[in-house]
C-alpha positions in Angstrom: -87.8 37.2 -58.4 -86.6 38.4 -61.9 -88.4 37.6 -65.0 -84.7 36.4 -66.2 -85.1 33.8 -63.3 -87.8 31.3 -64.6 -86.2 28.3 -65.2 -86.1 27.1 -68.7 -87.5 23.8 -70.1 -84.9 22.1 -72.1 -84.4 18.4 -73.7 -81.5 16.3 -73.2 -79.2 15.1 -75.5 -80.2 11.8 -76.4 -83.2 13.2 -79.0 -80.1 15.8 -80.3 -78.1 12.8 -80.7 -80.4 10.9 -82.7 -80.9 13.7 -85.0 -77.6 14.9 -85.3 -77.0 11.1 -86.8 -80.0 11.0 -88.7 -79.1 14.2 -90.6 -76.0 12.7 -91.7 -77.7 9.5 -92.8 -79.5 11.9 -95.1 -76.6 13.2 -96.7 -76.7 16.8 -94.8 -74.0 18.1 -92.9 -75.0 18.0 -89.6 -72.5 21.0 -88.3 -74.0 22.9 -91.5 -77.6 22.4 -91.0 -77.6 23.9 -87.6 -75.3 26.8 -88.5 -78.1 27.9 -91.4 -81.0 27.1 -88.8 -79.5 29.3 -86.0 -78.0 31.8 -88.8 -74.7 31.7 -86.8 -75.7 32.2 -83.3 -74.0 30.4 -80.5 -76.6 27.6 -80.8 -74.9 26.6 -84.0 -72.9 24.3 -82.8 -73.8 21.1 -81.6 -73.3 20.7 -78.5 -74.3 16.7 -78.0 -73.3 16.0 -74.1 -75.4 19.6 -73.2 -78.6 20.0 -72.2 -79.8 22.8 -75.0 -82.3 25.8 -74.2 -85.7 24.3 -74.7 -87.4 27.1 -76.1 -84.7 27.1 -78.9 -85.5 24.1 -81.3 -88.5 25.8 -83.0 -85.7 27.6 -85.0 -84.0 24.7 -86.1 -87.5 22.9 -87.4 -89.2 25.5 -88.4 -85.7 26.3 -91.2 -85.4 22.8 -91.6 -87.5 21.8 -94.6 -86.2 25.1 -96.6 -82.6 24.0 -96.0 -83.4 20.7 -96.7 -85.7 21.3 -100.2 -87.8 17.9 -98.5 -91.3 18.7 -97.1 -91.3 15.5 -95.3 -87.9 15.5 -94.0 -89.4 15.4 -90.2 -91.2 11.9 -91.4 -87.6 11.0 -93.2 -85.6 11.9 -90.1 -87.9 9.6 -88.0 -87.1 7.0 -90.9 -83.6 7.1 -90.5 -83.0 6.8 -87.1 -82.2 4.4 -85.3 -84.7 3.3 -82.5 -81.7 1.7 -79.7 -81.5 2.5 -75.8 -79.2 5.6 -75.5 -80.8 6.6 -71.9 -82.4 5.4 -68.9 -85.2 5.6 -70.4 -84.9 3.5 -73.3 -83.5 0.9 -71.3 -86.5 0.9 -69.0 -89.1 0.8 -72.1 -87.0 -2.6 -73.1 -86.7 -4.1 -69.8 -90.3 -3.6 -69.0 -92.9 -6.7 -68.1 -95.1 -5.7 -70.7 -96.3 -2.6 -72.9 -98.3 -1.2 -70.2 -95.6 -0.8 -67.8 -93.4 0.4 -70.2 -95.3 3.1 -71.5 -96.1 4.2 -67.8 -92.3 4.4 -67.0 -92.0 6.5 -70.3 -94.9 8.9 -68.8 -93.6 8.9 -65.5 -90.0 10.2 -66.8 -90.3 11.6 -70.3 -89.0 14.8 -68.7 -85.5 13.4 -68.9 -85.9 13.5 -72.3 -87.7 16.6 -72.7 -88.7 19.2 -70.5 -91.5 20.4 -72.8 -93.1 16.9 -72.8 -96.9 16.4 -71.9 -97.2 13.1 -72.6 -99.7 10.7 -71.0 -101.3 7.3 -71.4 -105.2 7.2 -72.2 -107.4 4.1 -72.1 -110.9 4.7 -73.9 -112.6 1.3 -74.6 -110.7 -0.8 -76.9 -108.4 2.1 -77.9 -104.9 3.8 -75.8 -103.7 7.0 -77.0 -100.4 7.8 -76.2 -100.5 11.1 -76.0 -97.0 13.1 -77.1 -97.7 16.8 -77.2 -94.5 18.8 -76.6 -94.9 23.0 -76.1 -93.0 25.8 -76.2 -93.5 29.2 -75.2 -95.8 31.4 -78.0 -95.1 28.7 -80.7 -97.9 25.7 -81.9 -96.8 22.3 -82.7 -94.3 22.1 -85.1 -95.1 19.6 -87.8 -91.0 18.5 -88.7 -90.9 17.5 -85.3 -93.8 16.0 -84.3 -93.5 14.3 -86.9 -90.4 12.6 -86.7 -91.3 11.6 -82.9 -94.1 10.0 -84.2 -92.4 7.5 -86.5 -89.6 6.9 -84.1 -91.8 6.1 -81.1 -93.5 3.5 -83.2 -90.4 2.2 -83.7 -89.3 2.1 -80.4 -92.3 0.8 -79.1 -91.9 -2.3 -81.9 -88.7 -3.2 -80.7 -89.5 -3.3 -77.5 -92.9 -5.2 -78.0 -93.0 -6.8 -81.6 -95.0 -5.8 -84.6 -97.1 -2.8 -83.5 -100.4 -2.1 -85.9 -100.9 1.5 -85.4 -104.7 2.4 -85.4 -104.2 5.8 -85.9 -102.3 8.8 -85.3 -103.3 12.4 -84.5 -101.3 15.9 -84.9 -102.1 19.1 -83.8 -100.5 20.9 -87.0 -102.7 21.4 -90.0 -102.9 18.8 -92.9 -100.1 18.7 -95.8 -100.8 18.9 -99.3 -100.0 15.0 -99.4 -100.1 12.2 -97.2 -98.1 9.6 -99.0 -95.3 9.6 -96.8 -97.6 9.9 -93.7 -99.3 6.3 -95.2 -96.0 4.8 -95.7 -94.4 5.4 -92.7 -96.6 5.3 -90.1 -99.1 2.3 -91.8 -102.3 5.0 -91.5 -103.4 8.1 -92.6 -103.0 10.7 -89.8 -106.3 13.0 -88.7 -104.7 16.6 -88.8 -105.7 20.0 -86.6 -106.5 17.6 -83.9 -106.3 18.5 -79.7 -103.5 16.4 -79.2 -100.4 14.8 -81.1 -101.1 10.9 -80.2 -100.8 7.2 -81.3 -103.8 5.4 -81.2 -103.0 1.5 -80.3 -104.9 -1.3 -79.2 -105.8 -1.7 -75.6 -104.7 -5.5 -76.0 -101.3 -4.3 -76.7 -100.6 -3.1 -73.5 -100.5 -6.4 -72.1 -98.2 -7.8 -74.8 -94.7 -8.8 -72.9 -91.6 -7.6 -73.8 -89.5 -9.5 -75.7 -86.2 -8.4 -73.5 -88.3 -8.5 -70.0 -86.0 -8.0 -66.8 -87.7 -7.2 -63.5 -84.5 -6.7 -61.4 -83.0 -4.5 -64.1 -86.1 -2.8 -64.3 -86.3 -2.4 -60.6 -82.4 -0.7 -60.9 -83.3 1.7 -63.8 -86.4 2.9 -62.4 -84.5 4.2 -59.1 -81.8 5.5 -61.4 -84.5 7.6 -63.1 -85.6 8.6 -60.1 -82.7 9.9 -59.3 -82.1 11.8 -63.2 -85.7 13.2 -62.4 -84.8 15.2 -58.9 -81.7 16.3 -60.1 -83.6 18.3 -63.0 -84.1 21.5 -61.7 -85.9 22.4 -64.8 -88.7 20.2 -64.2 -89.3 20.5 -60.9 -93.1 20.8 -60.4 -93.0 25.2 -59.5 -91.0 25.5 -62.9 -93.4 23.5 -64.9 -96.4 24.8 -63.3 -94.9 28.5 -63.9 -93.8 27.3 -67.2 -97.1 25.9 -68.4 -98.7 29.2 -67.1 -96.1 31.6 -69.5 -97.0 29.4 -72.4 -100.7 29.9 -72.2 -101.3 32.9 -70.0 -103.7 35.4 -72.8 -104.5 32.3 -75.0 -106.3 30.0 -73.3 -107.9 29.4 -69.8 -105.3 28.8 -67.0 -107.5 27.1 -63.8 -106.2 24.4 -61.9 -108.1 22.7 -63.7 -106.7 22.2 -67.4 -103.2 22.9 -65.4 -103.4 19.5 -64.3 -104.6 18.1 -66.9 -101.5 19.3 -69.0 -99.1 17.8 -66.5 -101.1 14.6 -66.5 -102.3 15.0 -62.9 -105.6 15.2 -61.1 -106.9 18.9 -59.9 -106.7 17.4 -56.1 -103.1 16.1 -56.7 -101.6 19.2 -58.2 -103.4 21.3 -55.6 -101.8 18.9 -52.7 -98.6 18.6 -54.7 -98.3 22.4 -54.6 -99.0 23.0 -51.1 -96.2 20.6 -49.9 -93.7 23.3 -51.8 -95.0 25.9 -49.9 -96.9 27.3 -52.5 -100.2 26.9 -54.5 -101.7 27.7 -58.1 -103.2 31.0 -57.4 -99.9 32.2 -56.6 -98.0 31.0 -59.2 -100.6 32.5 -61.2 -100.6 35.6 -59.5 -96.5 35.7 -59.7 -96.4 34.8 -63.9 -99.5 37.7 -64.6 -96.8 40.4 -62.3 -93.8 39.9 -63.9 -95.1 39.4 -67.5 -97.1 42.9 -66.4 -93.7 44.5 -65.3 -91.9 43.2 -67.7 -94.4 44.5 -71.0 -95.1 47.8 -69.4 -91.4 48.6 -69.3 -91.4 47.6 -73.0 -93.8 50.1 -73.4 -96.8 48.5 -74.0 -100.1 50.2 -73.6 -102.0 49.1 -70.9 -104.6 47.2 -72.2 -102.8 45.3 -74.4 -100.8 44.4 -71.2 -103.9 43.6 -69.6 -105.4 41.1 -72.1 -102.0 39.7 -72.1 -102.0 38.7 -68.7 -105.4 37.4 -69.1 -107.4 39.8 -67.8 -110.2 40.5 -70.0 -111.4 43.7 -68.1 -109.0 47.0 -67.2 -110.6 47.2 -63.6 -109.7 43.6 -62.3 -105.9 44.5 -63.5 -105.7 47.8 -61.8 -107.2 45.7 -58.9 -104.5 43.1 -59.0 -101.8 45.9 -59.8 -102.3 47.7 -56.9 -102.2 44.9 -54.6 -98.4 43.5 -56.4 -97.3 47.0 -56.0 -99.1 48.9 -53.0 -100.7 51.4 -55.0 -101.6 52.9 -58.2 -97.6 53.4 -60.5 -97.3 56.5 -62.8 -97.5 54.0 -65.6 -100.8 52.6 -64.9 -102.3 56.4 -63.8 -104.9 57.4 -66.4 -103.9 60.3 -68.9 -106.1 63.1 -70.1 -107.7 61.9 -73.2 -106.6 58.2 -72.7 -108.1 55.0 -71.7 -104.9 53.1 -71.4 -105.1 51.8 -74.6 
């Protein structure tokens, strides 16, 4: 298998959709704006019925506020848009019996609308954080777009349940110089350089009903979204796990562990999940460290940068694991007279 052959993440286009709209709403020329973002590569274009290369959109928010000239325009895109049912699951967030379930259908499925989604749903006394973290590969969280999901959740999550006090909401970028807009639009002031992007609500509110409850249309969507989900190649559970593994392989610790955790599973579950494809973590892991080893070698790397970027914080254990990918010792990983590999 390639390196070429990891399947990407991507994010549909109902979030592309809303922004493409909301851009115009703000007076910039939506066609425009991406063309500057993606200085003329093929991505310019917006394509709005395609599925675009995950791994792509930190270019367009990361240019946005300098083509803009508005350091809040993520908050002022999330202000703009409008907050209606463009996907199944929208539809199943409406047509819920309550918050609760609502919120559990948009865990169970937020990879139809994003394959870089970790979300979950965490109950801690009288508080549930909604937890909305979305990664890419070598990039943090991107403040424009974090924080235009986080005003047009809220929304979404009023119009499907009523008035929705906010207790708090967390971001894992670091804090503005100004939190006006932040007050404003989401009703609190946001805690900043935090674990997790998240809305804090009440625990009551999970119970409140939905104001367009249908259980048979619920019942409908949900197998619909079922069906979306499978056909997602993308997010399949071997191409997240992989994926997940490229994104933090070097950085931080990858164990089963906080693997699962990411996904929103249980260390048991992924580990039984994983066996039923025929495969299991330790492999995975095994395959991402080879061909990000083959792959930065032939790139010319030295060796122990290679090494520390495959996570291994000694030379031996990668010359261990080297030799058992390749059977045997390669020229490029044979010591040289006054070298250490480095």
């Amino acid at each position: 298998m390639a390196d070429s052959e990891f399947v990407a993440l991507t994010h549909s286009s109902t979030l592309r959709r809303l922004l493409y709209e909301a851009l115009t709403a703000l007076g910039l020329d939506p066609t425009d704006t991406y063309r500057r973002a993606y200085a003329g590569a093929a991505l310019a274009a917006p394509l709005l019925e395609a599925r675009e290369d995950h791994d792509s959109a930190p270019r367009f928010w990361q240019a946005l506020e300098g083509i803009s000239g508005d350091v809040d325009i993520g908050l002022h895109l999330g202000e703009v848009m409008q907050p209606r049912p463009m996907d199944v699951v929208g539809y199943l967030l409406l047509a819920a019996r309550d918050l609760r379930q609502g919120l559990q259908a948009f865990v169970r499925f937020q990879h139809i609308l994003s394959g870089g989604f970790a979300a979950r749903l965490e109950e801690q006394g009288e508080q549930v954080r909604l937890i909305i973290d979305l990664n890419y590969r070598g990039v943090g969280s991107l403040r424009q777009q974090m924080e235009c999901l986080a005003v047009l959740l809220a929304k979404m999550l009023a119009a499907a349940a009523g008035e929705l006090p906010l207790l708090g909401v967390d971001f894992r970028h670091r804090a503005p110089r100004r939190f006006a807009e932040h007050r404003r639009l989401l009703g609190v002031e946001p805690r900043f350089a935090q674990p997790h992007d998240a809305l804090i609500l009440p625990r009551t509110m999970l119970a409140r009903p939905s104001r367009s409850a249908s259980p048979r249309l619920f019942e409908v969507l949900s197998a619909e979204a079922e069906k979306q989900l499978a056909e997602l190649v993308e997010n399949q559970l071997l191409a997240r796990v992989r994926y997940w593994l490229e994104l933090n392989l070097g950085s931080a610790p990858c164990t089963l562990e906080h693997c699962a955790s990411a996904l929103g599973s249980r260390r048991g579950a992924l580990q039984k999940a994983l066996s039923e494809q025929g495969s299991s973590f330790r492999a995975l892991h095994d395959e991402v460290r080879r061909l990000r080893a083959l792959r930065l070698l032939d790139q010319g790397l030295g060796v122990r940068e290679v090494a520390r970027a495959c996570g291994f914080a000694e030379l031996s254990p990668f010359y261990r694991a080297f030799r058992r990918w390749q059977g045997g010792t390669p020229r490029c990983l044979a010591p040289r007279h006054g070298s250490h590999g480095a």
